[in-house]
C-alpha positions as CSV (number, residue, x, y, z in Angstrom):
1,X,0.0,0.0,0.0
2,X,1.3,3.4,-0.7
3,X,2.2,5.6,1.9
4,X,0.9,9.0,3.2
5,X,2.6,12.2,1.1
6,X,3.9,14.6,3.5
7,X,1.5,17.4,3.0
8,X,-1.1,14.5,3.7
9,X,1.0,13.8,7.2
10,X,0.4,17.3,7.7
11,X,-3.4,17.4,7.4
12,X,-3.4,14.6,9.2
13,X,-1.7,15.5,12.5
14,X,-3.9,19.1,12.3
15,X,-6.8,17.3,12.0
16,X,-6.3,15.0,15.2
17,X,-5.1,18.3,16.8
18,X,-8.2,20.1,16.3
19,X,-10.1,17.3,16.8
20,X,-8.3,16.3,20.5
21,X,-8.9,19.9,21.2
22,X,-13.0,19.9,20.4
23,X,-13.5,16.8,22.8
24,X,-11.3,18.8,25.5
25,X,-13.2,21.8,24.5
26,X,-17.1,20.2,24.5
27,X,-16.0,17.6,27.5
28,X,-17.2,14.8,24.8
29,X,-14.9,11.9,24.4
30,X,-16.5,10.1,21.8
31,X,-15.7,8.7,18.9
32,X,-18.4,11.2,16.9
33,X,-17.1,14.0,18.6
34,X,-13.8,13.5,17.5
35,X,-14.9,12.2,14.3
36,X,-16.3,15.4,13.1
37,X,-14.1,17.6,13.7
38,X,-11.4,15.4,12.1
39,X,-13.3,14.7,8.8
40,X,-14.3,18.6,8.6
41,X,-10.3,19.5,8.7
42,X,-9.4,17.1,6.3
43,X,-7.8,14.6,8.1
44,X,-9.5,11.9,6.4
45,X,-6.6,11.0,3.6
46,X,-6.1,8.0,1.0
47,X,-2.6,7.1,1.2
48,X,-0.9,8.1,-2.1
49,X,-4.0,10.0,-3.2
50,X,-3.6,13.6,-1.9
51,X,-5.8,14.7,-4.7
52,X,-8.7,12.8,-4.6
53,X,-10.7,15.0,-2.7
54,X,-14.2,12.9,-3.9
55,X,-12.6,9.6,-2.1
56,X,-12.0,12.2,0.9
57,X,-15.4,13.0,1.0
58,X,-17.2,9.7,0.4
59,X,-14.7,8.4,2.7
60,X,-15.5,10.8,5.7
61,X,-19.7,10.6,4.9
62,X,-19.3,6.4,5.4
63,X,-17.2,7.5,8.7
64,X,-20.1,9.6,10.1
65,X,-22.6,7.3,8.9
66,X,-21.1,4.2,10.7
67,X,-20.6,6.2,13.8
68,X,-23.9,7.4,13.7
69,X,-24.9,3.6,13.5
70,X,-26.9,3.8,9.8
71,X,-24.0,1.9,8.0
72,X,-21.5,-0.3,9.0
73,X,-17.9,-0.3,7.6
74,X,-16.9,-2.2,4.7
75,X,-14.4,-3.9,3.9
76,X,-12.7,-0.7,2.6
77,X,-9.1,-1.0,4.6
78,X,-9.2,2.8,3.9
79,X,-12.5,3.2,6.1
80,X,-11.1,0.3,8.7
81,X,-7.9,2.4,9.1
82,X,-9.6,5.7,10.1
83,X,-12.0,4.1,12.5
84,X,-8.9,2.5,14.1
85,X,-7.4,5.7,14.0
86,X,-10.4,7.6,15.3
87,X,-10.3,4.6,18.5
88,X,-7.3,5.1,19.0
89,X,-7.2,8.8,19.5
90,X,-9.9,8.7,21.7
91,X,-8.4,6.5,23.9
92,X,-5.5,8.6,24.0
93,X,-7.1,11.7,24.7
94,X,-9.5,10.4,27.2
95,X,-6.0,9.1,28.9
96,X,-3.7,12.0,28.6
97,X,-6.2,14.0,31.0
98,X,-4.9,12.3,33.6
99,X,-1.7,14.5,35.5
100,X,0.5,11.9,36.1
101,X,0.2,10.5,32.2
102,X,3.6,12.1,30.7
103,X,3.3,9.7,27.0
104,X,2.3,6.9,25.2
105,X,4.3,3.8,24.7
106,X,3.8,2.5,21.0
107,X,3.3,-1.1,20.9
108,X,2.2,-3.0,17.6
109,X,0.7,-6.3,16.9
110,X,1.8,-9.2,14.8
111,X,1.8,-8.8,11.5
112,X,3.0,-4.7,12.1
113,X,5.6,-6.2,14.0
114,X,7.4,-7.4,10.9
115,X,7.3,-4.5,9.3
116,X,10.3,-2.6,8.6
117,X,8.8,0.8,8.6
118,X,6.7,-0.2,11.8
119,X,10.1,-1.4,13.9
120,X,11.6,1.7,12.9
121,X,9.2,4.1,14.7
122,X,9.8,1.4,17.5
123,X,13.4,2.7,17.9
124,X,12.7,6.4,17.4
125,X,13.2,8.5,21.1
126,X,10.9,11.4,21.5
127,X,12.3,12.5,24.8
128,X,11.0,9.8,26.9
129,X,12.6,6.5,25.8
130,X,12.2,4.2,23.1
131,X,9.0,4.1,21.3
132,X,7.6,6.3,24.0
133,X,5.6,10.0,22.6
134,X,4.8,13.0,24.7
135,X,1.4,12.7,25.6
136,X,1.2,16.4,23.3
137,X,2.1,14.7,20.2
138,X,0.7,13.4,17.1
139,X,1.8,10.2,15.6
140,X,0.1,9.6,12.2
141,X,1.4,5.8,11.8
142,X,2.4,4.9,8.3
143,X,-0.7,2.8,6.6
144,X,0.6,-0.6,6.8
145,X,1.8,0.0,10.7
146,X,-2.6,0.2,11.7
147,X,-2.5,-2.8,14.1
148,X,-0.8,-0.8,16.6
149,X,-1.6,0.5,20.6
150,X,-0.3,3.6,22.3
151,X,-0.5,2.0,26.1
152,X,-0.2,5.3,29.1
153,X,3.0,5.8,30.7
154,X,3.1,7.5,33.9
155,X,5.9,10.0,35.3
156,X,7.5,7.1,37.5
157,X,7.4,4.9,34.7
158,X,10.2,6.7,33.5
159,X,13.7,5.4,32.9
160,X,15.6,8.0,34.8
């Protein structure tokens, strides 16, 4: 699968910014809540495809509609990646309210696991260790690293 352009990295990580930001703002932690947001600011992106701005869109409508419960999602990995995403960054806001949460340990499945360009962000330091992001920060995971979980780390989980 291609990957994500770097101007499509960029909407991306906006996007989830805004969108953490609205659940903060509205004290709504849901996927919806996020979800709007998101799709409104373009985060919603077909890897390799930055210009396909119809995909975008029918993309983000079958997003709201499955959250909304009228559709489920296909088999579209496209669809299936942005509802992880959209999981996944609820969790991580919902946990990053807590004080004594200082990042998020990245931690991937199986089949990710193998990956070259998923054991590489593995190794990366941010600050806080190995494979470990400021809870601040905004990791847009390339599209073949998706079975992945960002797992809290607290202050004195630290390596020192």
């Amino acid at each position: 699968m291609p990957g994500y352009t770097p101007d499509q990295v960029s909407r991306i990580r906006r996007a989830v910014a805004e969108a953490r930001e609205a659940m903060r703002r509205e004290d709504s932690f849901t996927p919806l809540t996020f979800a709007r947001t998101y799709i409104a600011r373009d985060g919603v992106q077909i890897p390799g495809a930055e210009h396909d701005e119809q995909g975008r869109r029918k993309a983000g409508e079958a997003l709201l509609s499955a959250l909304q419960g009228r559709d489920t999602v296909s088999e579209d990995p496209h669809l299936t990646r942005e509802m992880t995403r959209i999981a996944i960054e609820v969790q991580w806001a919902l946990a990053a309210r807590a004080p004594k949460v200082v990042g998020f340990r990245l931690q991937f499945g199986r089949q990710a696991s193998r990956r070259p360009e998923c054991r590489a962000l593995l190794s990366g330091d941010h600050g806080l260790g190995p494979s470990v992001f400021r809870k601040g920060d905004v990791v847009v995971l390339p599209p073949d690293c998706q079975e992945a979980e960002f797992i809290p780390v607290l202050e004195d989980e630290l390596e020192q």
